[in-house]
mmCIF file of the C-alpha atoms, coordinates in Angstrom:
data_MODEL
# 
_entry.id   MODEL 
# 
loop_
_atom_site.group_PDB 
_atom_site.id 
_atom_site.type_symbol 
_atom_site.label_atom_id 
_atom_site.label_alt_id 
_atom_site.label_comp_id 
_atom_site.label_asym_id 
_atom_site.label_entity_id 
_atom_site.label_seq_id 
_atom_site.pdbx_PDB_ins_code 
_atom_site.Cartn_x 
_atom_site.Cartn_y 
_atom_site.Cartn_z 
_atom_site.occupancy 
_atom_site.B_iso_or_equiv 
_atom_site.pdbx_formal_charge 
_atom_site.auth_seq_id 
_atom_site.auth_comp_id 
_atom_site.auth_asym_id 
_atom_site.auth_atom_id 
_atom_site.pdbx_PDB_model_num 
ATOM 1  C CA . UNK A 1 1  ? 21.524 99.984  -10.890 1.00 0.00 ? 1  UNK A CA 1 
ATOM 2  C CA . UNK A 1 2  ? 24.683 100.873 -11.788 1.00 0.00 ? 2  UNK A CA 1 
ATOM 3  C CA . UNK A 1 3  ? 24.869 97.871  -14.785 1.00 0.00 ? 3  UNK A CA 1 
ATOM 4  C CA . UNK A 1 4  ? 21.673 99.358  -16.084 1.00 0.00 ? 4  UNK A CA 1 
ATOM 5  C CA . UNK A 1 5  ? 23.181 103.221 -16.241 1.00 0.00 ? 5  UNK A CA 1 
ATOM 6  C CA . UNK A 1 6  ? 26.233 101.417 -17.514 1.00 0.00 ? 6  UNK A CA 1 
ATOM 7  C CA . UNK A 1 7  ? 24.191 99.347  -20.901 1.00 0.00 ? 7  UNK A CA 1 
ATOM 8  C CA . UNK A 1 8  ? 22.704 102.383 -21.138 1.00 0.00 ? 8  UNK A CA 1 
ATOM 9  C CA . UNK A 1 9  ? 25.749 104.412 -21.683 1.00 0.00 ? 9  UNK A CA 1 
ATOM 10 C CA . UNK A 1 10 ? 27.033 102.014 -23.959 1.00 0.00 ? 10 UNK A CA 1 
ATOM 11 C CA . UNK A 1 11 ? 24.072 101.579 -26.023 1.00 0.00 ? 11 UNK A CA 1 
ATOM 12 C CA . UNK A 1 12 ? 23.644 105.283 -26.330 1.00 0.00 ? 12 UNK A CA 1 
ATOM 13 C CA . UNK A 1 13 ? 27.746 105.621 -27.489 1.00 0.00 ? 13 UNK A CA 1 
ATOM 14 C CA . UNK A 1 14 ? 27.237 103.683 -30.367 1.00 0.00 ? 14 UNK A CA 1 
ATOM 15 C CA . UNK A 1 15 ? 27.771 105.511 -34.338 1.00 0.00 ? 15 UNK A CA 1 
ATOM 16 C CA . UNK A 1 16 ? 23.613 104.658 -34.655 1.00 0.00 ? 16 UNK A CA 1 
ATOM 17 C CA . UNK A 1 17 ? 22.545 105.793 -31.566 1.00 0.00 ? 17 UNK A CA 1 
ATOM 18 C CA . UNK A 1 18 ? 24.021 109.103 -31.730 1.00 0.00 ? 18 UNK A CA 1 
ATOM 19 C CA . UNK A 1 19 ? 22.856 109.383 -35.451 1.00 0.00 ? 19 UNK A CA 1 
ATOM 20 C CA . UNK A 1 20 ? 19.205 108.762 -34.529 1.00 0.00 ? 20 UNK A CA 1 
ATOM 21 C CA . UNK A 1 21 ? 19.784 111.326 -31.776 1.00 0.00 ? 21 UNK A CA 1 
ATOM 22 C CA . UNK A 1 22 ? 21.009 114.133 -33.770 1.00 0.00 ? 22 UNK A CA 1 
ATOM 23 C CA . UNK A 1 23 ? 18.135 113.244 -36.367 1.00 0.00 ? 23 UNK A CA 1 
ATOM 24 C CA . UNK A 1 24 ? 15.283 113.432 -33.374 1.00 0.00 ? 24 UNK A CA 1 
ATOM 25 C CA . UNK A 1 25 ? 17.139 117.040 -32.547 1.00 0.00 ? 25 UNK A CA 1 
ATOM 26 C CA . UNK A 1 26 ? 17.349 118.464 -35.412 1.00 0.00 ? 26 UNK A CA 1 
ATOM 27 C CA . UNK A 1 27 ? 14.111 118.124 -36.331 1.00 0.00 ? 27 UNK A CA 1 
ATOM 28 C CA . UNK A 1 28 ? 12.670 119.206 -32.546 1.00 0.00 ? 28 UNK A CA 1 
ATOM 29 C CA . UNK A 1 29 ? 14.536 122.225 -32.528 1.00 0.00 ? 29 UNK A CA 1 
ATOM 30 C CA . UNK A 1 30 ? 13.402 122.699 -36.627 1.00 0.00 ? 30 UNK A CA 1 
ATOM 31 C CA . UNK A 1 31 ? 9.826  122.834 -36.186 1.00 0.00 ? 31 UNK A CA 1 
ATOM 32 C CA . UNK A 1 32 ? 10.007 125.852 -33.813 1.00 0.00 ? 32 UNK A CA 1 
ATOM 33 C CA . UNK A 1 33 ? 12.645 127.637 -35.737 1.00 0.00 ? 33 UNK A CA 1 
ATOM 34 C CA . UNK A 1 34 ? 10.663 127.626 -38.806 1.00 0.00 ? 34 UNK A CA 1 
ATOM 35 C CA . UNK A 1 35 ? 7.432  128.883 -37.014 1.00 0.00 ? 35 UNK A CA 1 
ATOM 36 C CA . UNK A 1 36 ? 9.282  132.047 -35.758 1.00 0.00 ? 36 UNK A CA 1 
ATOM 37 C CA . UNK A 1 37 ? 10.945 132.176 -38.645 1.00 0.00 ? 37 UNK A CA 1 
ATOM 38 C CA . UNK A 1 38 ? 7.778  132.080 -40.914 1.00 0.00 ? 38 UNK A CA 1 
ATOM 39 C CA . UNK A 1 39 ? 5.886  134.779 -37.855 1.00 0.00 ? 39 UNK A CA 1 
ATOM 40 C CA . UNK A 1 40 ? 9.471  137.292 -38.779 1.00 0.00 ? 40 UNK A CA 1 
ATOM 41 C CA . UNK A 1 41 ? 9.065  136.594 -42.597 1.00 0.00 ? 41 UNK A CA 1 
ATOM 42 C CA . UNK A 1 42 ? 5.547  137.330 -42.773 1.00 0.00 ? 42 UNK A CA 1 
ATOM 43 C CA . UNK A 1 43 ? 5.361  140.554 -40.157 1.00 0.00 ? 43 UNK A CA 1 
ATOM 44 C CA . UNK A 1 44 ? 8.710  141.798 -42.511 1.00 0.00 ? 44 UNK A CA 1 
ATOM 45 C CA . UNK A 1 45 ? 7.541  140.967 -46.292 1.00 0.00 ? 45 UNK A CA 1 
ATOM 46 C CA . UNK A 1 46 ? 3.404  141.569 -45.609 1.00 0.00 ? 46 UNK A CA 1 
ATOM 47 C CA . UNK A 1 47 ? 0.330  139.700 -46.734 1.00 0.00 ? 47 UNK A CA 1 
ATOM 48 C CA . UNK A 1 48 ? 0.775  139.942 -50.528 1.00 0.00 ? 48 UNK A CA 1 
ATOM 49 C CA . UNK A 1 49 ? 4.716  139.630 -50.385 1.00 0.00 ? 49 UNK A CA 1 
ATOM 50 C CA . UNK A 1 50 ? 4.920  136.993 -48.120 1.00 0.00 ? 50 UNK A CA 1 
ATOM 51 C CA . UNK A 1 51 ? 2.372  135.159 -50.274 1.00 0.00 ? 51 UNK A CA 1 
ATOM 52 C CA . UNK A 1 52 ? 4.266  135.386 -53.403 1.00 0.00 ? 52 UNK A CA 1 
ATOM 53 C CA . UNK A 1 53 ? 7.466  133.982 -51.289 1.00 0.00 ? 53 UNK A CA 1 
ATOM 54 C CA . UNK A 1 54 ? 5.652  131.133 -50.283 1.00 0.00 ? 54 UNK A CA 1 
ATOM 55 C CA . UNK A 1 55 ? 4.553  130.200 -53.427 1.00 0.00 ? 55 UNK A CA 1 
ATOM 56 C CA . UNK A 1 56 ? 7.585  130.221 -54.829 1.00 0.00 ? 56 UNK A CA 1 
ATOM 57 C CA . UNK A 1 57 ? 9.303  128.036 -51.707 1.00 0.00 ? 57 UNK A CA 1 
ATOM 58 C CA . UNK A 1 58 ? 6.509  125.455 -52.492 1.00 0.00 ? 58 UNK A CA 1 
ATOM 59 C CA . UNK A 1 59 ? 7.408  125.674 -56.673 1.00 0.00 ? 59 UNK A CA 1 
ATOM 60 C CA . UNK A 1 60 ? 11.227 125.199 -55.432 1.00 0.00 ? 60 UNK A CA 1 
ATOM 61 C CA . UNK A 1 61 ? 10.439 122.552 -53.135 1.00 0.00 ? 61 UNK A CA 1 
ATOM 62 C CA . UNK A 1 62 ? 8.451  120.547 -55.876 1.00 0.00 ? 62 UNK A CA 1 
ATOM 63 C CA . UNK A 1 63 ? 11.043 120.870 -58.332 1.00 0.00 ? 63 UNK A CA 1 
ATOM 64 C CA . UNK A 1 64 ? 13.788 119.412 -55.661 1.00 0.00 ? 64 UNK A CA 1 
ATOM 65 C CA . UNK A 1 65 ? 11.678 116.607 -54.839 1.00 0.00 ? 65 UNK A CA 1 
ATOM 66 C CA . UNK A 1 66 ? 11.128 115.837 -58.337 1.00 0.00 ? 66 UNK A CA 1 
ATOM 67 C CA . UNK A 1 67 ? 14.461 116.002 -59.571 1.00 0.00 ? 67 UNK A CA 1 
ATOM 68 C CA . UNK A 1 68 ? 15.967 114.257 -56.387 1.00 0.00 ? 68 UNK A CA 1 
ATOM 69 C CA . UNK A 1 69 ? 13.584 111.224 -56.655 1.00 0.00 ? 69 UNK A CA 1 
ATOM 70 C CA . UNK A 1 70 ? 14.578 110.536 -60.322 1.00 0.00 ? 70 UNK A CA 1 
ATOM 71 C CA . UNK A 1 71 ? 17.988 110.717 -59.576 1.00 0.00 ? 71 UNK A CA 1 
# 
């Protein structure tokens, strides 16, 4: 038992595993960050507000993608 806890450890120390890791965290802990965040924004900016904001995230979005694809 104490080998197995002991690959494990080893396996888990390594520059990948941590990488892959931080990766699965960062995006577990993101997806419920930007609900509440989207629940303050649109209780704050309103129906019509909060619209326009969103379309313009999407427009900036778009344009990043585009630009960091060709690039």
């Amino acid at each position: 038992m104490k080998k197995k806890i002991y690959e494990l450890k080893n396996s888990l120390s390594t520059k990948k595993s941590k990488q892959v890791i931080s990766l699965y965290w960062v995006n577990i802990t993101g997806i419920p960050l930007g609900l509440v965040t989207s629940m303050i924004l649109t209780r704050y900016l309103g129906p019509k507000l909060f619209g326009d904001y969103s379309y313009l995230n999407v427009q900036f979005l778009f344009a990043y993608h585009f630009f960091y694809v060709n690039f």
